[in-house]
C-alpha positions as CSV (number, residue, x, y, z in Angstrom):
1,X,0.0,0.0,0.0
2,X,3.0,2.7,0.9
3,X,4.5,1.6,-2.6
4,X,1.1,2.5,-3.9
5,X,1.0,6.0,-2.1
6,X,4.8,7.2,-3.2
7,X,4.6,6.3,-7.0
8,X,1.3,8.4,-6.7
9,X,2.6,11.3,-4.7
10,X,5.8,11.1,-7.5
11,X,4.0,10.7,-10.7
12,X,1.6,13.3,-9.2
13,X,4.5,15.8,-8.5
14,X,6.0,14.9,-12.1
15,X,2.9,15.6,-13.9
16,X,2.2,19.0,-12.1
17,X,5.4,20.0,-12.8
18,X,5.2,19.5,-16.6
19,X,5.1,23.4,-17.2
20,X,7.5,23.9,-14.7
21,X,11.5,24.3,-15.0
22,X,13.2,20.9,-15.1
23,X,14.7,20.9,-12.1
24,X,12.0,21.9,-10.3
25,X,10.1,18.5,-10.9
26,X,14.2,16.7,-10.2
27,X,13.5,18.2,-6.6
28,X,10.2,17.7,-6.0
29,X,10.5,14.1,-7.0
30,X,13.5,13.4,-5.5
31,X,12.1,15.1,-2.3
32,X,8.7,12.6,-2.6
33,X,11.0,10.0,-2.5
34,X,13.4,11.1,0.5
35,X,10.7,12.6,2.4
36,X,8.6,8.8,2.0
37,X,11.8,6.4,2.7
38,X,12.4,8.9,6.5
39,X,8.3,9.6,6.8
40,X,5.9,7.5,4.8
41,X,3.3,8.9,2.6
42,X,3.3,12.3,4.5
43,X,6.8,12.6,4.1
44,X,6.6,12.3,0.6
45,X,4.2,15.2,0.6
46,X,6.3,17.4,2.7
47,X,9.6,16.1,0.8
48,X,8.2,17.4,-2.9
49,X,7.3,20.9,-1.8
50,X,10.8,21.4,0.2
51,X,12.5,19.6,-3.1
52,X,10.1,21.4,-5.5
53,X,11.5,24.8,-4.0
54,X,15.4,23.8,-3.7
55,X,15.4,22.7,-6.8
56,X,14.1,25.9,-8.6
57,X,16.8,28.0,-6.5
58,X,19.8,25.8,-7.6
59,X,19.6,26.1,-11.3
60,X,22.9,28.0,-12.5
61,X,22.2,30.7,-15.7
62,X,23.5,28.5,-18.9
63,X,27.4,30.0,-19.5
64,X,26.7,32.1,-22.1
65,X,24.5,34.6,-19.9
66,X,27.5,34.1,-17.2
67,X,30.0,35.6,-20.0
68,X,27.8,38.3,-21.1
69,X,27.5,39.9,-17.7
70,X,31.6,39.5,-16.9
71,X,32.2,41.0,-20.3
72,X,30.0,44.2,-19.6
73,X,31.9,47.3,-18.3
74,X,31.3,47.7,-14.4
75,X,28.7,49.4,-13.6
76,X,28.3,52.5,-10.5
77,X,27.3,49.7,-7.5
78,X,24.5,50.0,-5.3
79,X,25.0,49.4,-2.4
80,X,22.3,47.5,0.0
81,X,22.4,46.3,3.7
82,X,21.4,43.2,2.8
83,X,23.6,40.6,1.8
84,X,23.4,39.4,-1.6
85,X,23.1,35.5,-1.3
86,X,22.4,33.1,-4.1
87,X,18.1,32.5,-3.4
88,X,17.0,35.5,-2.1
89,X,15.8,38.7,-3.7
90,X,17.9,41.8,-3.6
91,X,15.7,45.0,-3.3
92,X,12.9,46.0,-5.6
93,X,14.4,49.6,-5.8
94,X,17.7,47.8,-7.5
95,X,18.0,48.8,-11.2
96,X,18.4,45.7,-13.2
97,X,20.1,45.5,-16.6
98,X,18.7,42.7,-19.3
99,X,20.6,40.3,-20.8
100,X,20.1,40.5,-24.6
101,X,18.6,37.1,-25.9
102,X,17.7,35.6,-22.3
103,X,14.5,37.3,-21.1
104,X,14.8,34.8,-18.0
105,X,18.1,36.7,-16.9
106,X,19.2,40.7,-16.0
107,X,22.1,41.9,-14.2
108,X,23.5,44.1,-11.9
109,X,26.1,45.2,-9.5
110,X,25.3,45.4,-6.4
111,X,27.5,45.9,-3.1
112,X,30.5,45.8,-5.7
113,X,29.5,42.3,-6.8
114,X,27.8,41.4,-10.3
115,X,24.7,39.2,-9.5
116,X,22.7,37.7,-11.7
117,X,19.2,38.1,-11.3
118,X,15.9,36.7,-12.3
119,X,13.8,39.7,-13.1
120,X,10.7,38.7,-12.3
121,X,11.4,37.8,-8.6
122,X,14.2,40.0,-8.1
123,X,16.1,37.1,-7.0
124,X,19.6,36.0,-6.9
125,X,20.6,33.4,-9.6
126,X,24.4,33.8,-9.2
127,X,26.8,36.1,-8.3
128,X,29.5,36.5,-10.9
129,X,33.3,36.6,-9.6
């Protein structure tokens, strides 16, 4: 019956996840499964949402975007309190700057670091040494 339960719970995170990013349906099945081998069918439940959400924080901008923004000039840095972490949002007021040909990506530099952003959310993709 458990066996039952997690291929549900995983096929039923894979499916939502169709129009999601790719590694947002790796994490939230991979979480199903963790969360149901350490806590049965509500661990799977719990797992997919915590994997779900780590996953769509750890995909890296494709290497191209990555060399754009290093090849830019440097721009005036804001400076913010906060500190810029990879997963969280750096402050609305923050100018961003597209990156031509990626709509998914901007740019900026911010507490003399250049982070890549994702515009919508305002947050942190990577920060670019």
């Amino acid at each position: 019956m458990k066996k039952i339960i997690l291929m549900t719970a995983a096929l039923g995170l894979a499916a939502t996840g169709a129009l999601a990013q790719q590694s947002t349906v790796n994490g939230a099945v991979g979480g199903a499964v963790t969360g149901a081998i350490v806590g049965g069918p509500i661990g799977a439940a719990v797992g997919g949402v915590v994997g779900a959400a780590a996953g769509t924080v750890i995909d890296p901008p494709p290497e191209r975007v990555v060399t754009y923004v290093q090849q830019q000039p440097m721009q005036q840095s804001v400076v913010v309190k906060e500190r810029v972490v990879v997963g969280q949002p750096i402050p609305q007021q923050v100018v961003l700057t597209p990156v031509p040909e990626a709509p998914n990506y901007s740019y900026a530099v911010v507490n003399q670091q250049r982070v890549i952003v994702d515009p919508r959310t305002h947050t942190v993709v990577q920060v670019v040494n």
